[in-house]
C-alpha positions as a printed NumPy array, in Angstrom:
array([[  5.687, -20.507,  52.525],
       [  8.101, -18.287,  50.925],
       [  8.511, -19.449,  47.676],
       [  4.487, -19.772,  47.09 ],
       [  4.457, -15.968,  47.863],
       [  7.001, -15.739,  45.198],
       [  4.813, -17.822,  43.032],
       [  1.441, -16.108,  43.331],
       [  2.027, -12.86 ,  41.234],
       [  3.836, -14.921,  38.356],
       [  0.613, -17.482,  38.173],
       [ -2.073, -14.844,  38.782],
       [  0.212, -12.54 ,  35.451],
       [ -0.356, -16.066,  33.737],
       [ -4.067, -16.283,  34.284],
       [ -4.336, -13.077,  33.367],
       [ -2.517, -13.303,  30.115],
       [ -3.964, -16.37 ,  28.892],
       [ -7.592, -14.913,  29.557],
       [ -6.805, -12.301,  27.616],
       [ -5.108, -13.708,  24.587],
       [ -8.323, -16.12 ,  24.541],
       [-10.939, -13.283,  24.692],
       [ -9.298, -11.492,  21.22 ],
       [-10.33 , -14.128,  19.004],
       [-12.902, -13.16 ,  16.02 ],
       [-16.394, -14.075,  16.401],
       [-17.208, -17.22 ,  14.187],
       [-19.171, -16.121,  10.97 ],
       [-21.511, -19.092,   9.387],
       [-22.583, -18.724,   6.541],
       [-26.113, -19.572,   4.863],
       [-26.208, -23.34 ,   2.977],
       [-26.535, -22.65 ,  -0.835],
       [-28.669, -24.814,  -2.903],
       [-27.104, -26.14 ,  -5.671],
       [-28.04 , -27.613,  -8.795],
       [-27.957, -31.139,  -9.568],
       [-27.34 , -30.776, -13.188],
       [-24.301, -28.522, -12.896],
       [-21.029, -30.416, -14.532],
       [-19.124, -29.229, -11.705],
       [-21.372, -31.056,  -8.852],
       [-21.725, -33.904, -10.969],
       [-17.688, -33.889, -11.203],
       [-16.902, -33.368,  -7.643],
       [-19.942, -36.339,  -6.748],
       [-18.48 , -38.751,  -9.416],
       [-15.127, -37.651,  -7.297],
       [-16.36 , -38.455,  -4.1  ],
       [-17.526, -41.882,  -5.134],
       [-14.627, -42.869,  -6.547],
       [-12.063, -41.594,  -3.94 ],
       [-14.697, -43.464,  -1.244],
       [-14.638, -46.884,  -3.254],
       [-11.074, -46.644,  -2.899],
       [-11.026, -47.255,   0.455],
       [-13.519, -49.799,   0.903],
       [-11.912, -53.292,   1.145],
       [-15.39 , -55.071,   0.338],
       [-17.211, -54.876,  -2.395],
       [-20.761, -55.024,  -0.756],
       [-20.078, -51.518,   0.309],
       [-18.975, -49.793,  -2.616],
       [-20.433, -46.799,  -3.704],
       [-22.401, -46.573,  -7.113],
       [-22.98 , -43.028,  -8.462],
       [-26.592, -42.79 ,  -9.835],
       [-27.506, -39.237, -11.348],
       [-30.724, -38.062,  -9.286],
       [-33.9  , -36.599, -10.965],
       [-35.452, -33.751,  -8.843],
       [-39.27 , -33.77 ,  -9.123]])
């Protein structure tokens, strides 16, 4: 019975601590979604990019990717 009196104020400092260290982090911030244009050379790039770097892992060829440039209406 002793020792779990010694215990108690060590694990209850522990608690506390950890609580405390947890409540200090910074809020999340999200940001809005930007639109971006499907005509820009750098979206094109990093799509073409995607595609390729996808097929590359992809043992069968039924589902490779194919990039197709998309027309907005």
């Amino acid at each position: 019975m002793s020792s779990l009196k010694k215990c108690f104020p060590l694990t209850s400092l522990l608690i506390l601590f950890v609580t405390a260290a947890s409540a200090t982090e910074p809020p999340v911030v999200h940001r809005p979604w930007v639109l971006l244009d499907p005509n820009d050379p750098n979206v094109i790039n990093a799509s073409k990019f995607a595609v390729l770097e996808y097929n590359k892992n992809v043992t069968s060829s039924s589902n490779k990717l194919l990039f197709q440039k998309s027309e907005l209406v």
